[in-house]
C-alpha positions as CSV (number, residue, x, y, z in Angstrom):
1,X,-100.3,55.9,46.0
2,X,-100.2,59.8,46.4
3,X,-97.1,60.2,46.1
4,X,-95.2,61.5,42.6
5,X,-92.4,58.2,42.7
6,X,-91.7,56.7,38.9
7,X,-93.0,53.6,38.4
8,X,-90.4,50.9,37.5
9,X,-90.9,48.3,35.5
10,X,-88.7,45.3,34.5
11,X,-88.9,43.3,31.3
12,X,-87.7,39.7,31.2
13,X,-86.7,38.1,28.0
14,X,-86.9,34.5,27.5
15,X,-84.1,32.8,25.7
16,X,-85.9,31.1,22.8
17,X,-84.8,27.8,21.3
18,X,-83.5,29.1,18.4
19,X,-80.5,31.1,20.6
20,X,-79.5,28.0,22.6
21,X,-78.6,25.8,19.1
22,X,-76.6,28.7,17.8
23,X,-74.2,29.2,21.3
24,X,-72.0,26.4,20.6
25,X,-71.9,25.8,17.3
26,X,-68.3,27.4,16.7
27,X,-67.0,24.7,19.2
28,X,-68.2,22.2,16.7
29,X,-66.3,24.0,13.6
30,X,-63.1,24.5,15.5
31,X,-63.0,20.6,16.7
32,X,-63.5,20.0,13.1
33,X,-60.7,22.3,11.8
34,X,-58.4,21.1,14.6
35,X,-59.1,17.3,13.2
36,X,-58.5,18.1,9.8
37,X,-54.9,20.0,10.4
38,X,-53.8,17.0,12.6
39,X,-54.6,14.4,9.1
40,X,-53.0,17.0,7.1
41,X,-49.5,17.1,9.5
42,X,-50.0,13.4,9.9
43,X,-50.0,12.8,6.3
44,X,-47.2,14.8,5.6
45,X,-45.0,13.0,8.2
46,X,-46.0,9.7,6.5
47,X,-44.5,11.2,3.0
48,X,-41.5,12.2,4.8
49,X,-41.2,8.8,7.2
50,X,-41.8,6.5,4.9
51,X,-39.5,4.8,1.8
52,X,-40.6,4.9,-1.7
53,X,-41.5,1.0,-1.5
54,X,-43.3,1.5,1.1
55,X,-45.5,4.8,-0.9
56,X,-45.9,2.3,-4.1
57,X,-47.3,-0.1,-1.4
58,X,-50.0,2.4,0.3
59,X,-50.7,3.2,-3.6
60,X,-51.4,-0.1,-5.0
61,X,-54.0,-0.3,-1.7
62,X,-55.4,2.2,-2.8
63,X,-55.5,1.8,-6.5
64,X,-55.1,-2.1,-7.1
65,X,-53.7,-3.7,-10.1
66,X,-56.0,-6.9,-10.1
67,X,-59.0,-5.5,-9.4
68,X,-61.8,-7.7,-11.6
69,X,-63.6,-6.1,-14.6
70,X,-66.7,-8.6,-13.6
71,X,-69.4,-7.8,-11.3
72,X,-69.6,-11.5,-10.3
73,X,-68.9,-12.4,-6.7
74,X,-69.1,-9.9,-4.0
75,X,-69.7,-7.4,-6.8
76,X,-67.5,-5.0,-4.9
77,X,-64.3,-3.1,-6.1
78,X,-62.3,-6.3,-5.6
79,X,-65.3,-8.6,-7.9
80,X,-64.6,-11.6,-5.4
81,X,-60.7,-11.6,-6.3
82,X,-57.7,-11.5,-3.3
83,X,-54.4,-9.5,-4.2
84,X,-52.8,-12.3,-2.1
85,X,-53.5,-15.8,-1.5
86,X,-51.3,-16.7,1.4
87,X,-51.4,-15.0,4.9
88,X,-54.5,-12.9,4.1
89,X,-56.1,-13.8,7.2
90,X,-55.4,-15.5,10.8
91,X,-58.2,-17.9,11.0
92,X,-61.0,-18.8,8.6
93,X,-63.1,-16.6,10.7
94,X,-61.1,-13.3,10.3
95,X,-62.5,-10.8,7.9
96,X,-60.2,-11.1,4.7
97,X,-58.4,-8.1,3.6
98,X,-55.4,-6.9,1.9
99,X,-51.5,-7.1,2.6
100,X,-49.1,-5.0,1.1
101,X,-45.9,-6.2,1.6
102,X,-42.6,-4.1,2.0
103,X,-39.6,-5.4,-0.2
104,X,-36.9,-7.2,2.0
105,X,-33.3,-7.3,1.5
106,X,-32.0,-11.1,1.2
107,X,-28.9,-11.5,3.0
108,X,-26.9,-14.5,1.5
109,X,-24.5,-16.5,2.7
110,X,-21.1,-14.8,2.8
111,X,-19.6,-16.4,-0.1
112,X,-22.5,-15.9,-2.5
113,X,-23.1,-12.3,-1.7
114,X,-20.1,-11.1,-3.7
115,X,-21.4,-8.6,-6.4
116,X,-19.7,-8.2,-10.1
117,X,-19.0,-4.8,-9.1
118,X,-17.0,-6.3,-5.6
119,X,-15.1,-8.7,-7.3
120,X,-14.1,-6.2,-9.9
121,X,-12.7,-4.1,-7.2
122,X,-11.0,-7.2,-5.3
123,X,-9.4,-8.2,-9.4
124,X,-8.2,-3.9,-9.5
125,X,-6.9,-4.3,-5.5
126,X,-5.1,-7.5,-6.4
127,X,-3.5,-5.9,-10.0
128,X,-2.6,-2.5,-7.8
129,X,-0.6,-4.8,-5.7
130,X,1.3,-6.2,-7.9
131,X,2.1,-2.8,-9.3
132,X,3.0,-1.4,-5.9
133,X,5.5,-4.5,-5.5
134,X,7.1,-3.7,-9.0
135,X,7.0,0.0,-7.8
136,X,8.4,-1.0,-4.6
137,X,11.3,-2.7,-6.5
138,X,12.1,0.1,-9.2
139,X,12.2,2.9,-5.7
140,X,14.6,0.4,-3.7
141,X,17.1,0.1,-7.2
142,X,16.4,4.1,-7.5
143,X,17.7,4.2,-3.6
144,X,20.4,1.7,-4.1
145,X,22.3,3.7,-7.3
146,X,21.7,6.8,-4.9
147,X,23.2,5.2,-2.0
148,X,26.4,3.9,-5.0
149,X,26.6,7.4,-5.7
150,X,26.9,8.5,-2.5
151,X,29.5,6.3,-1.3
152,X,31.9,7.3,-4.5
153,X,31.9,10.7,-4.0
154,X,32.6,10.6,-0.1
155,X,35.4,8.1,-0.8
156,X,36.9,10.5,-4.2
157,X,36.4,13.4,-1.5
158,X,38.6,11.3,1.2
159,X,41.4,10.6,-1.2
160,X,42.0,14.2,-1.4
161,X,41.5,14.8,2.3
162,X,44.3,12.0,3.2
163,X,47.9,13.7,2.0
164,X,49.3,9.8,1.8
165,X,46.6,9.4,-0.9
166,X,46.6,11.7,-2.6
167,X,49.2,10.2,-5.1
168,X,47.0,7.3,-5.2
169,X,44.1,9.1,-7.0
170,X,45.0,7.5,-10.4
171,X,45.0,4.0,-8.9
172,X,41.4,4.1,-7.6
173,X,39.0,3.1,-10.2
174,X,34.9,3.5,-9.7
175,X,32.4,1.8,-11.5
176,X,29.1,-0.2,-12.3
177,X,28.7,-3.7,-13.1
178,X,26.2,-6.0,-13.6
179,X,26.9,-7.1,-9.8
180,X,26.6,-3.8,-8.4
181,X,29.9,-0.8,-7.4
182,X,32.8,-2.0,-8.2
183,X,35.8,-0.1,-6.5
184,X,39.1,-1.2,-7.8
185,X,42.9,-0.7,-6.6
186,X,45.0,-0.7,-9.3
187,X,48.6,-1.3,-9.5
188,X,50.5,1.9,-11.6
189,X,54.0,1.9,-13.1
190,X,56.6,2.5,-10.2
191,X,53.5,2.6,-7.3
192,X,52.5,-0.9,-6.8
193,X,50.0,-2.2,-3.7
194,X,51.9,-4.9,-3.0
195,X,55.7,-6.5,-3.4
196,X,56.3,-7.8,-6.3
197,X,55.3,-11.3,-5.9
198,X,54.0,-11.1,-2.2
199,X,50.7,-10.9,-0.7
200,X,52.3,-8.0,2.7
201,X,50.7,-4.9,1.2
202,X,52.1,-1.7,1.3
203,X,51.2,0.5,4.3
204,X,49.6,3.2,1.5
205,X,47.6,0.0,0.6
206,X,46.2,-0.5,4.2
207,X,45.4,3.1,4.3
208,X,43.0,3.3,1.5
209,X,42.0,-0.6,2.3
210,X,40.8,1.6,5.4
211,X,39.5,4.4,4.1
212,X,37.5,1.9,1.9
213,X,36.0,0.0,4.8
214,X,35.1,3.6,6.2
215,X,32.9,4.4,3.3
216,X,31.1,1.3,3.0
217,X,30.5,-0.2,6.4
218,X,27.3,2.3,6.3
219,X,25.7,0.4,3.3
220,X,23.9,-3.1,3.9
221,X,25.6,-4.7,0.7
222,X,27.4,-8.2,0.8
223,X,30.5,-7.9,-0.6
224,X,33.0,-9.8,-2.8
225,X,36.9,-9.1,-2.8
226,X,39.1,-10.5,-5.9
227,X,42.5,-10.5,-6.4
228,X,44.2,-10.1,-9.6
229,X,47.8,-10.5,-11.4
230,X,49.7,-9.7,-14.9
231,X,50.7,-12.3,-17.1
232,X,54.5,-12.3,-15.7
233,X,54.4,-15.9,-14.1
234,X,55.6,-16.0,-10.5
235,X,58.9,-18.0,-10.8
236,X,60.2,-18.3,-6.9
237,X,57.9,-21.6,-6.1
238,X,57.0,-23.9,-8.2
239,X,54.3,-25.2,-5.9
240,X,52.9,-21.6,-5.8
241,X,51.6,-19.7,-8.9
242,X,49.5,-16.3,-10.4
243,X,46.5,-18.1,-8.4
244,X,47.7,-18.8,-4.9
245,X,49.4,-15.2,-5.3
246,X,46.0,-13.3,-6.8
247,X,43.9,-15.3,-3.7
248,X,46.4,-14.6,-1.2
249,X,46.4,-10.7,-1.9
250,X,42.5,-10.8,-2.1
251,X,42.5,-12.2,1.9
252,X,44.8,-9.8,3.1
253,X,42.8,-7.3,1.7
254,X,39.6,-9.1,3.4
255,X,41.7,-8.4,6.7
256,X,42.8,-5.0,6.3
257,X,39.2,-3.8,5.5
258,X,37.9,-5.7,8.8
259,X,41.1,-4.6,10.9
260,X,39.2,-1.1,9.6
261,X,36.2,-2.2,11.3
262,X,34.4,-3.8,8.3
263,X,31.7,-6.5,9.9
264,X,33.2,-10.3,8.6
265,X,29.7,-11.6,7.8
266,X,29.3,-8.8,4.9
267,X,32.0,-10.7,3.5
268,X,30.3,-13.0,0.7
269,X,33.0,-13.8,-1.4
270,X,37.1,-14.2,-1.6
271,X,38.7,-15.3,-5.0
272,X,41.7,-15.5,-6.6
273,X,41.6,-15.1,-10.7
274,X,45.3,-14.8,-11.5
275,X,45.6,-13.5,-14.9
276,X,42.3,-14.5,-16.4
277,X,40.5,-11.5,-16.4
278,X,42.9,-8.6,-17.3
279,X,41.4,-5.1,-17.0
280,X,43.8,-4.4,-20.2
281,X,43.3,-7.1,-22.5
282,X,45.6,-5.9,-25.1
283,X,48.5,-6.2,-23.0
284,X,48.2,-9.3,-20.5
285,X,51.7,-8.0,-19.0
286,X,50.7,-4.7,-18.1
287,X,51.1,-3.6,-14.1
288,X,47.9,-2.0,-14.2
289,X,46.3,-5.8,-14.2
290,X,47.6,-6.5,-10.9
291,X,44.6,-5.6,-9.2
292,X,41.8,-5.6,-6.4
293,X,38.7,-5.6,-6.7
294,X,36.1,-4.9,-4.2
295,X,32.3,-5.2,-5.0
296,X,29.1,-3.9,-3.5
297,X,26.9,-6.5,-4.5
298,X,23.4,-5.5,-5.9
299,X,20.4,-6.6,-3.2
300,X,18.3,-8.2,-6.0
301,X,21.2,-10.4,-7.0
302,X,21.6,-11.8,-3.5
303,X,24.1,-9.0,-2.1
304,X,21.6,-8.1,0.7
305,X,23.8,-8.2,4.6
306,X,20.1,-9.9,6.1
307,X,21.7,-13.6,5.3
308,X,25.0,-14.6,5.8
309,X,24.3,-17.8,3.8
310,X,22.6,-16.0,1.0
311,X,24.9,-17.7,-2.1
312,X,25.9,-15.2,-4.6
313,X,25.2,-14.5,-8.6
314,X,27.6,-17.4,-9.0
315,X,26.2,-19.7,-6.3
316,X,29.5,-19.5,-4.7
């Protein structure tokens, strides 16, 4: 070869053993660092998952309380002793181990699973009751004096609206009794509500009769109407005295305040007491004890308009 040309030459290296082990050994470290960050994520999620029985559980398999102190048996960590007796194992031939057993909450029957704590809310439910009834009672008698009120003012208000009654002011008496608002109409000297010995009122009478009956048809209250007299004893009959007369004024005063559109079954009561209960004791003869009376009776004592039958304080 004459010719000036370079000469080439190639070299060939032979991979050596020692270069194949170390190509894949990161592989091997990575798998390895992957496994270990999956136990570590799995362990927390059992931390997190499971209950706190359930942790003393795993811990006591771990770290058993009954472990022997002997070396006798299978010598092992256990020394030939069984944290349970019962249920260890499926068959004879099963490999024994140990079960840790999660707590269980016992239902029991419905009437024995009543707790102290339960049936000392039940005892405070049933005493609030009874206070709420009480309560109940004390806001309905609250209502009821509110709803007396009431129906005196309107009816003081309409004897100076109505010119005819104007004159009648002094024979309208208000009050409270035991039995609930009384509203009396009371005779005065030279103004009387009815004839003197008669039961055919006056037609003033039959007006405030009305505006009576206006006032209180609104209100649920039975009521009881009583007639009274004075002392004079009634000297055209006989037959027919103070009580006949004092009953006989106390109906036609049940009519007038129904002919004002008063219902008839509010109507409890209708009595006649002559001159035994003067409103002026000192003297029996005095005009201002001929009298009616006209009472709202209280709902506890009976006076409520839901039975027509209900008897009254009285039993009459």
């Amino acid at each position: 070869m004459a010719n000036n040309q370079p000469t080439i030459i190639v070299k060939k290296r032979r991979k050596g053993h020692h270069d194949e082990h170390h190509g894949g050994a990161w592989k091997v470290a990575y798998a390895d660092f992957v496994t270990a960050m999956m136990a570590f994520f799995l362990l927390l999620w059992l931390l997190n998952a499971t209950t706190e029985e359930q942790k003393r559980g795993i811990a006591d398999y771990f770290a058993p309380s009954s472990v022997s102190t002997t070396t006798s048996g299978a010598g092992g960590i256990l020394g030939g002793q069984e944290l349970v007796t019962e249920g260890k194992k499926a068959s004879e031939g099963a490999p024994a181990g140990i079960i840790v057993e999660i707590p269980k909450t016992v239902t029991k029957p419905e009437e024995e699973s009543k707790t102290t704590e339960e049936t000392k809310e039940e005892s405070e439910a049933e005493s609030g009751q009874k206070v709420s009834e009480e309560e109940l009672q004390e806001a309905q008698a609250r209502l009821e004096e509110q709803k007396f009120a009431e129906a005196e003012n309107t009816l003081r208000q309409a004897m100076h609206s109505v010119p005819e009654l104007v004159q009648l002011e002094d024979s309208l008496i208000i009050d409270r009794t035991d039995e609930g608002l009384r509203i009396q109409i009371v005779d005065q000297a030279g103004l009387s509500m009815f004839p003197l010995g008669s039961a055919d009122m006056y037609g003033h009478t039959r007006t405030l009769l009305g505006q009576v009956a206006q006032v209180i048809q609104s209100l649920p209250n039975r009521i009881s109407i009583t007639g009274h007299t004075d002392a004079l004893q009634y000297a055209k009959d006989k037959g027919y005295s103070n009580w006949e007369l004092s009953s006989d004024r106390a109906n036609a005063s049940r009519r007038a305040l129904i002919d004002a559109g008063l219902d008839p079954a509010r109507v409890l009561r209708v009595e006649g007491k002559a001159e035994t209960d003067p409103l002026h004791v000192e003297d029996p003869e005095d005009p201002r004890n001929r009298r009616i009376s006209i009472v709202l009776m209280r709902q506890s004592d009976g006076g409520a308009n839901g039975d027509p039958l209900a008897p009254g304080p009285n039993g009459q």
